[in-house]
ROKOLLUM-440896 format. One record per residue: residue in one letter; y, x, z of N, C-alpha, C in turn. Coordinates in steps of 0.1 Angstrom, whole numbers, plus 2048, in hexadecimal, padded with zeros to 3 digits. Atoms other than C-alpha are relative to their C-alpha. Layout:
% ROKOLLUM-440896
aYXZYXZYXZ ...
//
This chain:
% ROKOLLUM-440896
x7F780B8022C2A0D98280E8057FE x7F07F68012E5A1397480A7F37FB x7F580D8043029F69748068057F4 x7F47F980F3179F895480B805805 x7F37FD7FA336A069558068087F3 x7F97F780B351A1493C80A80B807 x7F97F7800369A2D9358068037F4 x7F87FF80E386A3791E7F98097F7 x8057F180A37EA4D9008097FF7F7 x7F67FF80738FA5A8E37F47FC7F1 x80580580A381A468BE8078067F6 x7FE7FF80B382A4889C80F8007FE x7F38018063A9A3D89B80A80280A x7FB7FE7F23B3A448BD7F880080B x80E8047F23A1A358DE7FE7F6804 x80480B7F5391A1A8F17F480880C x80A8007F137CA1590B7F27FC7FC x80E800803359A199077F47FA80A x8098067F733DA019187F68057FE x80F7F980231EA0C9227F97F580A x80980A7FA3069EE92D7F9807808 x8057FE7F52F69EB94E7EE8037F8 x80B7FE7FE2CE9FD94C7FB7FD80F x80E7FF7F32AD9F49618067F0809 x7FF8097F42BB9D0971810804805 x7F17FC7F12E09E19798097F07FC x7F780C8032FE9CB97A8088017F5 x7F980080B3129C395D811806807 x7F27FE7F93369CF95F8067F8800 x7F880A7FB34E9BD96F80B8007FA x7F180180C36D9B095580A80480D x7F47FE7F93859AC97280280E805 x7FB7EF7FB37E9D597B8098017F2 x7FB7FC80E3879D995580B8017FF x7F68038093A09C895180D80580F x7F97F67F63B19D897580280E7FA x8007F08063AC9F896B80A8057F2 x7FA7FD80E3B99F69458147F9807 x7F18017FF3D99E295480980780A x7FB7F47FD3E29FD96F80280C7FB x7F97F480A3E8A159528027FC7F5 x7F980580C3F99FD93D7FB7FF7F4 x8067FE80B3DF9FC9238007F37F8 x8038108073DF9DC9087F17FE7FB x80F8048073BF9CC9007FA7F67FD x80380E8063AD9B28EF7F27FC80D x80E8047F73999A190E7F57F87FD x80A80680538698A8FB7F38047F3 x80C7F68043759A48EB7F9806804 x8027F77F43729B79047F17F6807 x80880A7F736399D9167F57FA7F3 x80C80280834A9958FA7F980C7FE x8087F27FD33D9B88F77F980180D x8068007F13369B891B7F67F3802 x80B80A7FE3259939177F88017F9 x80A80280D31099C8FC7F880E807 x8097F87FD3029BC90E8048107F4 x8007F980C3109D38F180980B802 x7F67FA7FD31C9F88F58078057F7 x7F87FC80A334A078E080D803804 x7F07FB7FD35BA0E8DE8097F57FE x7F38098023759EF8DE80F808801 x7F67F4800390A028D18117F680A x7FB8077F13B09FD8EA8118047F6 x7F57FB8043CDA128D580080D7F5 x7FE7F38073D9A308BD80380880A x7F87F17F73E1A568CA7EF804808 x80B7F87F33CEA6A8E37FD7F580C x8028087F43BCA5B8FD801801810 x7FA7FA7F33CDA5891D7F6807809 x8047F57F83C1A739387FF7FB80C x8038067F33B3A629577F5808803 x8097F67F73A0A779707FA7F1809 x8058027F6385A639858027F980A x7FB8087F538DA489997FD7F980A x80B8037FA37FA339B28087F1807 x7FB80B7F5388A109C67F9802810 x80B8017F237CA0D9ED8067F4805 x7FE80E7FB37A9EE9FF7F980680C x8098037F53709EEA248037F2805 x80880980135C9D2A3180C7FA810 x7F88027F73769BBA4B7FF804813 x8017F77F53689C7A6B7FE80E7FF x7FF7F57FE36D9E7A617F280B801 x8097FB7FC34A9F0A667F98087EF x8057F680A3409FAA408098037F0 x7FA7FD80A354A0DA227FD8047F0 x8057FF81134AA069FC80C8077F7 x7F97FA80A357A1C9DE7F77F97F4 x80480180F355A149B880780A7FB x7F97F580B35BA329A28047FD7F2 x7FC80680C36EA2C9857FD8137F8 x8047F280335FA4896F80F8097F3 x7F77F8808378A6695B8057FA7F0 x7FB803810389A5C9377FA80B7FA x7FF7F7810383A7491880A80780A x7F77F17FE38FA989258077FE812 x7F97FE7F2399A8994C7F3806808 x8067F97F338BA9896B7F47FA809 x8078027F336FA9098580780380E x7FC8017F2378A8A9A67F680C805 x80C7F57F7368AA79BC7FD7FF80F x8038057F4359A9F9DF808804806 x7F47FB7F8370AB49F180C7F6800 x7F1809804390AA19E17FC7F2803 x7FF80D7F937EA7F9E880180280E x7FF7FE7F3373A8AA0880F7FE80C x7F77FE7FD397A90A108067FB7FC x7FC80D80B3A5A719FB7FD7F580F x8038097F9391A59A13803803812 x7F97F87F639CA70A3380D7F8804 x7EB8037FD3C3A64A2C7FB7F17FE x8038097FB3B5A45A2E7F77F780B x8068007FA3A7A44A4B7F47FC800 x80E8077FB384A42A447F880F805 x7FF7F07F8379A61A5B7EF7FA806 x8118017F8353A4FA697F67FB7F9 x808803808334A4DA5B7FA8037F6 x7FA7FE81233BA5DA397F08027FE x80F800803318A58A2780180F7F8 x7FF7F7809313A7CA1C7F38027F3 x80980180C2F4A75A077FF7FB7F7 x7FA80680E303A5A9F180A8047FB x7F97FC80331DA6D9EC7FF80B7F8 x8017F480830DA8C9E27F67FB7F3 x80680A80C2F9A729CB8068027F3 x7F580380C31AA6D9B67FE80B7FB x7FC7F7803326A8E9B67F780B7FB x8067F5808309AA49AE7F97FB7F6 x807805811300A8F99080A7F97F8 x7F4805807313A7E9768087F9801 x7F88087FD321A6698A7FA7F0801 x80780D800317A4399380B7F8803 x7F0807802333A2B9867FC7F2801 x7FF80F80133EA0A98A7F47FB80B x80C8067F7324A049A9803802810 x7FB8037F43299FA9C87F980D80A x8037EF7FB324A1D9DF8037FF811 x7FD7FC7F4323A1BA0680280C804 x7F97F6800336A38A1180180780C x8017F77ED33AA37A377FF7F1801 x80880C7FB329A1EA4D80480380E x7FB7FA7F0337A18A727F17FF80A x80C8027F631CA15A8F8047F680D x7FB8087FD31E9F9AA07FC7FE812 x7FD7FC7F03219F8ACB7F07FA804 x80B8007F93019F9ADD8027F780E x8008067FB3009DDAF57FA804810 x8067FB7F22FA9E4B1D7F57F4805 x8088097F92E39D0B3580980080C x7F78067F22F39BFB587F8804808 x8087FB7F42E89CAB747FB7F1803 x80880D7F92D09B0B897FB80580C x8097FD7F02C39ABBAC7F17F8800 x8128077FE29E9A7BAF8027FC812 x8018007F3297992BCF7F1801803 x8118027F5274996BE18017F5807 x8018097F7278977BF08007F37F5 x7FC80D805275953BE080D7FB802 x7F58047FD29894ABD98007F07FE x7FD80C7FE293924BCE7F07FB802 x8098057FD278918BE58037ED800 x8068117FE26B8F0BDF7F77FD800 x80D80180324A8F3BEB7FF7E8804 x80880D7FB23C8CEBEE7F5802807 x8107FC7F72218C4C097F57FD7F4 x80E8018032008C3C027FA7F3801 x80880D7FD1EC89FBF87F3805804 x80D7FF7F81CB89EC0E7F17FB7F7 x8088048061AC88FBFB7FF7F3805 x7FF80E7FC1B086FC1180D7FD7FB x7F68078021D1867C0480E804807 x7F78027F71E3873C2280A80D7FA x7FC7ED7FF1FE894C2080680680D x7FE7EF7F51FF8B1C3480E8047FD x7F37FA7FB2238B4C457FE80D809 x8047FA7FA2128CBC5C8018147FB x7FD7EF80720E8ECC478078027F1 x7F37FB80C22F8F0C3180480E805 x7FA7F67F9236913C3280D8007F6 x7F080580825D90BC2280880F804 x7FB7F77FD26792CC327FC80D7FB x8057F280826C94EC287FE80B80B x8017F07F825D964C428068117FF x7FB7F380326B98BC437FF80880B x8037FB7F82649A8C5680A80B802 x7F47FA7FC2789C2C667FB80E7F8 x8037F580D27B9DEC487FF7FD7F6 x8058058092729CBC3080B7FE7F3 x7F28018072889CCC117FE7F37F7 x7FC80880229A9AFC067FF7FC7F2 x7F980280F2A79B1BE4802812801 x7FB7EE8042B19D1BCF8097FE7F2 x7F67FE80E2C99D7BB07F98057F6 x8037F08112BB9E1B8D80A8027FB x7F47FD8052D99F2B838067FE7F2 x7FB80080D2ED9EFB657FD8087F9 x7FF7F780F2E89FFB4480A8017F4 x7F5806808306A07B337FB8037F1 x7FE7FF80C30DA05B0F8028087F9 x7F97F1809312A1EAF380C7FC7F6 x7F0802808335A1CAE37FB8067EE x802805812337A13AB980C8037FE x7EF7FA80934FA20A9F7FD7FA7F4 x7FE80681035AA10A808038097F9 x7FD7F180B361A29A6380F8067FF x7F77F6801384A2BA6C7FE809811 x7FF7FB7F3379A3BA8E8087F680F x8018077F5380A22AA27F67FB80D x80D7FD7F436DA21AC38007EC801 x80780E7FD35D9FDAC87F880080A x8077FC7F13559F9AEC7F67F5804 x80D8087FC3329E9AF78087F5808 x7FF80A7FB3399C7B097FF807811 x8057F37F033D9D9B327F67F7804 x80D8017F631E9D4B458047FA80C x7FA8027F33209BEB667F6808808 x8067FD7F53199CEB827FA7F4811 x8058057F13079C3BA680080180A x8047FB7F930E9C2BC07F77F5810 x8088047FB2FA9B7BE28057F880E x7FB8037F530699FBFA7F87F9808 x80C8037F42F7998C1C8077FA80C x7FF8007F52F798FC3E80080980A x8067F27F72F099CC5E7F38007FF x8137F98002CE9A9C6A7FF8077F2 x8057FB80E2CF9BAC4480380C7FF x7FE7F08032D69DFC3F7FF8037F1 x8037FF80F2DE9F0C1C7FF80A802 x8087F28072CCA0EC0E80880A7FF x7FA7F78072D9A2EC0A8028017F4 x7F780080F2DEA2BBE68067F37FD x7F780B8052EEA09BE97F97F77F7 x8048088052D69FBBD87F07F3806 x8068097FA2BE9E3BF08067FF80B x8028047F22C09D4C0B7F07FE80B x80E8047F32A69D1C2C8037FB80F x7FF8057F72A09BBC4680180680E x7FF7FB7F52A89C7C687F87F8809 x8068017F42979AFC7D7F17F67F8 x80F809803277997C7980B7EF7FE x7FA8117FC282974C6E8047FB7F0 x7FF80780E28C95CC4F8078037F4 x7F680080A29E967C307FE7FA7F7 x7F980980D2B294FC1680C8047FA x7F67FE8082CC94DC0380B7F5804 x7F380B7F82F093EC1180C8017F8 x7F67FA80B30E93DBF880080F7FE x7FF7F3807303959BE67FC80D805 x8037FA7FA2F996EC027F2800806 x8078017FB2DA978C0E7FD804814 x7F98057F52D896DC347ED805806 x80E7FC7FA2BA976C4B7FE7FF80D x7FB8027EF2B8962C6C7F27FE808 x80D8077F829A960C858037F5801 x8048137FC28B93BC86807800810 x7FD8047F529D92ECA67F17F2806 x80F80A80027F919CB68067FB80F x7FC80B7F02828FDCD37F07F67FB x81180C7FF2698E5CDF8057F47FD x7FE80C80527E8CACD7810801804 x7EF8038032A58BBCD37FD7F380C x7FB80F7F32B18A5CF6806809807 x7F57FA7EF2C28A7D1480280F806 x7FE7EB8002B68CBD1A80480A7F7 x7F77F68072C18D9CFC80D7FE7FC x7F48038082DD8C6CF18008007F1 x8038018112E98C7CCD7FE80F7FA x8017F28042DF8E4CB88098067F5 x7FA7FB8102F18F9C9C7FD810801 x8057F17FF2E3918C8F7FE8037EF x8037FF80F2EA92DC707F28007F7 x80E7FF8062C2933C697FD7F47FD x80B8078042A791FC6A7FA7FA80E x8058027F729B909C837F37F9800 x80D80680327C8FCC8E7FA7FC811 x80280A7F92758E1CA57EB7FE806 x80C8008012538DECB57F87F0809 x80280D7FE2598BCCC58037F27FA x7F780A80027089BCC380C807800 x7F47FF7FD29289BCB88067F3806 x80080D7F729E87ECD08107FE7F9 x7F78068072B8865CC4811805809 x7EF7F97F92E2870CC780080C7FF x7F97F58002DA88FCC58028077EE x7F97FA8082E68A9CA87F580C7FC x8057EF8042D58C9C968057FF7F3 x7F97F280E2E68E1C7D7F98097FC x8047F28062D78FBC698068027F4 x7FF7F880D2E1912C507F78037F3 x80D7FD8092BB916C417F77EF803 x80680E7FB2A08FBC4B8047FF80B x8068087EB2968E4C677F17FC7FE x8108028012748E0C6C7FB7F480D x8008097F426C8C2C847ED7FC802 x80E8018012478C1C907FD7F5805 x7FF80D80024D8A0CA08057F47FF x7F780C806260881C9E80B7FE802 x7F68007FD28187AC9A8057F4800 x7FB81280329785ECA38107FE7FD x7F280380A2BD851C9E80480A804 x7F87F47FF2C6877C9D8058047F6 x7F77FE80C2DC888C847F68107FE x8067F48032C98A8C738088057F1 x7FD80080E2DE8BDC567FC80E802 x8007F08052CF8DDC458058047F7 x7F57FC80E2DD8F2C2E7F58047F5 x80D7FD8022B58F7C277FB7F07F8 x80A81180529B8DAC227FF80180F x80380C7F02928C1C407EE7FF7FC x80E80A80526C8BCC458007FA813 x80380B7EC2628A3C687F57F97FB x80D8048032428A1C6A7F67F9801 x8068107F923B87FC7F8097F27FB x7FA80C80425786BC6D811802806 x7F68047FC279860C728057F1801 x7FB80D7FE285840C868137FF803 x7F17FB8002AC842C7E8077F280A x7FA80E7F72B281DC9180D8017FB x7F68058032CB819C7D81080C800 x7EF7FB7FF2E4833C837FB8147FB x8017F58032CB855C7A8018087F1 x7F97FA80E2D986DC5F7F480F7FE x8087F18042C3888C4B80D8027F5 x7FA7F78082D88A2C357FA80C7FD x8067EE8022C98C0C248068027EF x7FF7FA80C2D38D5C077F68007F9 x8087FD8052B58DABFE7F57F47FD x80A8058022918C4C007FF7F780B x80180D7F528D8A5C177EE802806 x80F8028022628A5C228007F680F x8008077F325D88CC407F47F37FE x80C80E80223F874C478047F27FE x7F980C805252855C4780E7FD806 x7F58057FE275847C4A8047EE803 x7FB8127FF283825C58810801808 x7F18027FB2A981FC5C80580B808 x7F97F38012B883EC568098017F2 x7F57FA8092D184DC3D7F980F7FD x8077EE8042C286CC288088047F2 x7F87F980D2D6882C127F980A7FB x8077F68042C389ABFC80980A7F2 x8017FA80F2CB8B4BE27F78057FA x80D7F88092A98BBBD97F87F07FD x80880C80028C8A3BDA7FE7FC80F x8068087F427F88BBF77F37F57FF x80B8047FC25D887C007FC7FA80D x8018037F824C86FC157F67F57FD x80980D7FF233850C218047F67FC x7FA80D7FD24B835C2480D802805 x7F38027FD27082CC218047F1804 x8018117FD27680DC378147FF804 x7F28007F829E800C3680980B801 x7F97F37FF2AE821C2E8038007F0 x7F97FC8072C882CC197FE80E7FB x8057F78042BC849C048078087F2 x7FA7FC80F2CF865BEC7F880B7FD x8067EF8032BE881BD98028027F5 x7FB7F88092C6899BC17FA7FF7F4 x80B8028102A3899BAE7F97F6803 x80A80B7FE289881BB87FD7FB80D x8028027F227C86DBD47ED7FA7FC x80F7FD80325586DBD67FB7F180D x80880B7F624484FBED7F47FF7FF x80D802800222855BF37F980180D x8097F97F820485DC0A7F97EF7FE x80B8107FC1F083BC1B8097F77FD x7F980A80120F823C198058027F0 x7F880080E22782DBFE80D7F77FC x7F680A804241813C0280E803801 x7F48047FA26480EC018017EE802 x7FD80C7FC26E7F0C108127FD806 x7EE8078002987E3C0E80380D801 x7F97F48002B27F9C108028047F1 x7FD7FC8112C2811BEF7FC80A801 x8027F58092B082CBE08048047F5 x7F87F880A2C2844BCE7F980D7FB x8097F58052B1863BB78068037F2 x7FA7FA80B2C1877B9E7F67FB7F1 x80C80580929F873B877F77F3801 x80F801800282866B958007F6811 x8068057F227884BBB17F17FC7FB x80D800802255847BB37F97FC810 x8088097F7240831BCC7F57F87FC x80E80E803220819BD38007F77FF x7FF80D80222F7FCBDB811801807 x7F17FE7FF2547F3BDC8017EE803 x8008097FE2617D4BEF7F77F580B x8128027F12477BAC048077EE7F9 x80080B80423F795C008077F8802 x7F78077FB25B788C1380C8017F7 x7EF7FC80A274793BF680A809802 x7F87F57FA2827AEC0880A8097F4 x7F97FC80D2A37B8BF480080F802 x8017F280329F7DDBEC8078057F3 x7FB7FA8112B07F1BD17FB8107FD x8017F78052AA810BBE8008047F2 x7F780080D2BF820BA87FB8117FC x8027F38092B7841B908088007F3 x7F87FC80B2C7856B768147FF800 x7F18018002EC851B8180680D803 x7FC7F98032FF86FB7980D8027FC x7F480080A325868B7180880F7FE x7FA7F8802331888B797FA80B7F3 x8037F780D31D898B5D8067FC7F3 x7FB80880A32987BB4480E8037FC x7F17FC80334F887B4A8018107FC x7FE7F08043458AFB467FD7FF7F1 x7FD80080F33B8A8B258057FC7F7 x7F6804805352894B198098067FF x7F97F77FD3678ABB2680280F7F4 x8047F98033578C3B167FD8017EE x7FE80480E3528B5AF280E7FD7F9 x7F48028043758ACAEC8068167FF x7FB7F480537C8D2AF27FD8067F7 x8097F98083628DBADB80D7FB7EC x7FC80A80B3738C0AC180D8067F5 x7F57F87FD3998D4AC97FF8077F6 x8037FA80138C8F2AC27FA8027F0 x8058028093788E9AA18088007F9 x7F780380F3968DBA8B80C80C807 x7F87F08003AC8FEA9A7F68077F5 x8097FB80938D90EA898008027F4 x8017FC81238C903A678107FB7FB x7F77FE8063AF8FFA6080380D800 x7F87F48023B4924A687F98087FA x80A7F980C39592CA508047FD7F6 x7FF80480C3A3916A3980E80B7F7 x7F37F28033C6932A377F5809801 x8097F58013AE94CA3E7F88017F2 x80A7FA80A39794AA208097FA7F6 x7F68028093B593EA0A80880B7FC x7FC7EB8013C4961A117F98087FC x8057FB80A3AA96FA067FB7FE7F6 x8037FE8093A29669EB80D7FD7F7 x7F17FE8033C79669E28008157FE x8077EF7FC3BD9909EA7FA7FE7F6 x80C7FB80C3A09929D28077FD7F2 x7FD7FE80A3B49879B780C8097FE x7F67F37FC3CD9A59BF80F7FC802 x7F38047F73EC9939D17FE809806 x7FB7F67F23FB9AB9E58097F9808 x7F98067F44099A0A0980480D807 x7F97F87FA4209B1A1E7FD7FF80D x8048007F241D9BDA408037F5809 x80280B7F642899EA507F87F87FB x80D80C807414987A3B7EE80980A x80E7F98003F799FA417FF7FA814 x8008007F13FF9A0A697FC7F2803 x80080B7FD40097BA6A7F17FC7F9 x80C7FE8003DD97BA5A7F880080A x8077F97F53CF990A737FB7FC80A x80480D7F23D7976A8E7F87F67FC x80A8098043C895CA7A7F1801801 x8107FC7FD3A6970A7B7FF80280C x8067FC7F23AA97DA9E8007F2809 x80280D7FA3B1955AA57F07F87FB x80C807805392948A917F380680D x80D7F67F837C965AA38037FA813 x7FD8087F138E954AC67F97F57FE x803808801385935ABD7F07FF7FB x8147FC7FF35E93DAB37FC7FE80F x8097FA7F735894EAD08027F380F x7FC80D7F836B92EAE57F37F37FF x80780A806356915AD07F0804803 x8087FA7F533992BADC7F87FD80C x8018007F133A927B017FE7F27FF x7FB80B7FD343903AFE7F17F97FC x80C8088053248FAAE87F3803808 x8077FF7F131090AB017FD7F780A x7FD80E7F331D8F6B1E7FE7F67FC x80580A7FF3198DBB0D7F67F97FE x80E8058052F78DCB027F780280B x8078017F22EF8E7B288017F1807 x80180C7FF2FD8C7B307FB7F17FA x80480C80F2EC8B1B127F480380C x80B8047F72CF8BEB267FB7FD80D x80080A7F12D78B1B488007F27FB x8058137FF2DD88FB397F77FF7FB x80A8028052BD891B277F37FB808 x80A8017FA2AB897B448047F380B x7FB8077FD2BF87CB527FC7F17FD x80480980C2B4867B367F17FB803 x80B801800292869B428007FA812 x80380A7F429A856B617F57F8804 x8088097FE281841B6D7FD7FA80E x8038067F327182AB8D7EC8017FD x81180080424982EB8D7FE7F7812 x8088097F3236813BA07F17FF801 x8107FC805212820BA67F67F4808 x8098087FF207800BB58087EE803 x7FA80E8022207DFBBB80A805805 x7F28057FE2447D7BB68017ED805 x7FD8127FC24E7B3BC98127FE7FA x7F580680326B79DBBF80B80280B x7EE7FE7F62917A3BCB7FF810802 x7FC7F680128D7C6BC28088057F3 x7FA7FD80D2A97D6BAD7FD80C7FA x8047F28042A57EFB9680C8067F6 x7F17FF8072C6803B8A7FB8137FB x8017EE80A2C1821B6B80C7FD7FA x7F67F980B2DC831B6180E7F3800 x7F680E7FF2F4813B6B7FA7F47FC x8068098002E07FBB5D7F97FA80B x80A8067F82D07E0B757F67F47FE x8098088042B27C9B777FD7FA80A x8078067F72A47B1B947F47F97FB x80C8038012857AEB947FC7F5804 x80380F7FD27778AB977F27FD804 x80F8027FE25078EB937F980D80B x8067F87FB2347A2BA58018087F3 x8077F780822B7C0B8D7F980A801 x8097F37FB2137DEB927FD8057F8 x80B7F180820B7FEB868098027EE x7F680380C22C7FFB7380C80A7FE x7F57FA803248811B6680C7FC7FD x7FC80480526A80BB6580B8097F7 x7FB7F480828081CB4A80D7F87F8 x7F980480929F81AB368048027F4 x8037FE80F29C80FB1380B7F67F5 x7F78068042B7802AFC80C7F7804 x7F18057F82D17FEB137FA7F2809 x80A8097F82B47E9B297FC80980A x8077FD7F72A47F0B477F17F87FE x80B80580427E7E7B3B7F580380C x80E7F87F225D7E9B527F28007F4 x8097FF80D2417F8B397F380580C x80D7FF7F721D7FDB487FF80E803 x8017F07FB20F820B557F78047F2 
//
């Protein structure tokens, strides 16, 4: 394949320029090289001749002038590509009696123009050891572009986000009894470890510019006590026998503290681990933990906050004044007049009279299943047997309320919005410049400089626009799953119970069963199972 391409010569009465049509599929030649080339050496010419010879495919001589034909040696254009990364030549081939360029003299031509990386020496020696390959686009030098590292990471050996749920029995009942919620650990035993980083391999553009890999994060390992690090700094290991979690960011490793029960003999408790109860927590008093609480028998108007999950595994009688808190998972046989804050889920038999928040869901099952009055709150999901009782017992339960998500994206789409019309107004100057450039305006160094910003602003604003679209499509899918709010009633809802999705509310007036409620066109609906 061979593009067309001309060249001066000397004719019958003087000289023109001689076309020679593209062979095998090449490209035709391009008028606007022509007609550059002929008016950088002042040459007159009939273009519409020109340019019909060239549309018709037809080679020959369009004569240009009388006299000798001017003496042009070998010429060439280079263009590199705006990141710098690749450098094209077109060879403009010798007139009648001018010169060839010789590899050396290009070689050292493209040198004083800094193109010093890459230099393709096998399309080059293409040109030069044969007659020359004109008018065709020629990569010349090619940069290499930065090798990307990996982040270091900490593998943990331990379950970092435990939410086991109990176990349903085949009679209906569940097993509070064997939750193992805890992370046992032995003394030696390693914790976590570091896979180290992998840095990057540094990239050059063809003017030798170094293009430095994105830096690699590194890891490192933070702990508590009882934990010891490795001679190479890279694990950690337990020192003693006992429970390891995770505490702002730290990995923490405390023996279970154990009592036979919370009263008069122990007083109130607080303990960074994990505790674990093997009686009654008696009413007034207090327990703290840092990890779980584990309560093997019943509790009454006591206050319990973990920084773990809560399981109690005879119930809770709060009389009115008992408080649960846990970061983590709620699990308890049943509740009556108490206050329960969750950031995870809360499982259980029966919520009688209690004020209830949770993060993800709240579960009501085993033999009963009821809630009965009081407000249930649940980020997603409440789900029960029977909700309410024949006496009209006013109850509420509300799902899918989320305002603080509703303001991050708002938040967050207006920036996006910002950002957008910065965007294309500064593409709109950006690609008006150039193509202000391709038709060979020349700009001066300040024009050019103020360019520059314009691209290094667009390329800010991408990489802004970016992040943002990210975030806010992390958050599209919180409210999504938001969206899928619902109340599930797997055997009877009674009247004077309300039902509130997503701010919407509904009081229920009839019996219903074996029902769903959901929100559907800006309604709170109850559709069947």
């Amino acid at each position: 394949m061979q593009n067309g391409y001309f060249r001066l010569v000397n004719d019958f009465n003087g000289y023109g320029i001689a076309l020679y049509p593209p062979v095998d599929f090449g490209e035709e030649i391009r008028t606007e090289e022509v007609w550059k080339y002929l008016d950088d050496l002042r040459i007159t010419y009939d273009k519409k001749r020109i340019e019909a010879q060239i549309h018709f495919g037809e080679s020959g001589i369009c004569h240009l002038g009388e006299g000798d034909c001017p003496v042009c040696d070998e010429t060439y254009s280079l263009e590199v590509s705006e990141d710098g990364m690749m450098a094209t030549v077109r060879f403009i081939p010798p007139s009648e009696g001018g010169k060839r360029l010789t590899l050396g003299n290009f070689l050292d031509d493209i040198k004083r123009k800094n193109i010093v990386y890459g230099v393709q020496d096998a399309a080059l020696q293409e040109h030069f050891g044969t007659e020359g390959l004109y008018c065709t686009d020629m990569l010349i030098a090619r940069g290499r572009k930065p090798v990307m590292g990996k982040d270091a990471r900490i593998e943990y050996s331990f379950n970092v986000d435990q939410h086991k749920r109990p176990a349903h029995r085949d009679d209906g009942r569940v097993d509070y009894f064997n939750l193992t919620t805890i992370n046992q650990c032995r003394k030696g035993q390693v914790l976590a470890r570091i896979i180290p980083e992998q840095p990057g391999e540094v990239g050059y553009d063809v003017y030798g510019k170094a293009l430095k890999p994105k830096e690699v994060k590194k890891e490192t390992l933070k702990f508590g006590k009882n934990i010891e690090l490795s001679e190479d700094k890279l694990s950690i290991i337990s020192q003693v026998d006992g429970h390891v979690s995770i505490a702002d960011k730290k990995v923490v490793v405390s023996s279970v503290y154990q009592v036979k029960g919370v009263n008069v003999s122990t007083g109130n408790i607080s303990y960074d681990g994990s505790i674990e109860i093997a009686g009654n927590v008696d009413a007034n008093f207090e327990v703290k933990a840092g990890g779980n609480v584990v309560v093997n028998g019943l509790v009454e108007g006591a206050t319990i906050i973990a920084g773990g999950n809560i399981i109690i595994a005879k119930g809770m009688n709060g009389m009115g004044k008992g408080y649960l808190r846990a970061r983590g998972d709620v699990i308890v046989k049943f509740l009556e007049n108490a206050r329960i804050v969750t950031g995870g889920f809360l499982e259980t038999e029966a919520i009688l009279h209690c004020t209830v928040s949770s993060g993800s869901d709240v579960k009501v099952d085993g033999r009963r299943g009821i809630i009965l009055g009081g407000r249930v709150q649940a980020a997603n999901a409440i789900i029960a047997k029977t909700v309410g009782a024949s006496m009209s017992t006013a109850t509420t339960l509300e799902v899918g309320v989320e305002p603080l998500l509703i303001a991050q994206l708002e938040h967050v789409t207006t920036a996006i919005e910002e950002r957008e019309k910065t965007l294309n107004a500064a593409e709109v100057i950006y690609n008006n410049f150039k193509e202000k450039q391709k038709k060979g305006i020349q700009y001066n160094e300040s024009q050019m400089r103020y360019m520059r910003s314009v691209a290094s602003l667009i390329q800010e604003k991408k990489t802004e626009l970016e992040r943002l679209n990210t975030r806010r499509q992390a958050l599209q899918d919180m409210m999504e799953s938001r969206e899928d709010a619902r109340v599930v009633i797997n055997e009877q809802v009674f009247p004077n119970t309300t039902i509130v999705i997503g701010g919407i509310s509904r009081l229920v007036k009839d019996n219903y069963h074996y029902c769903k409620f959901v929100k559907e066109e800006g309604e709170v609906k109850m559709v069947p199972l």
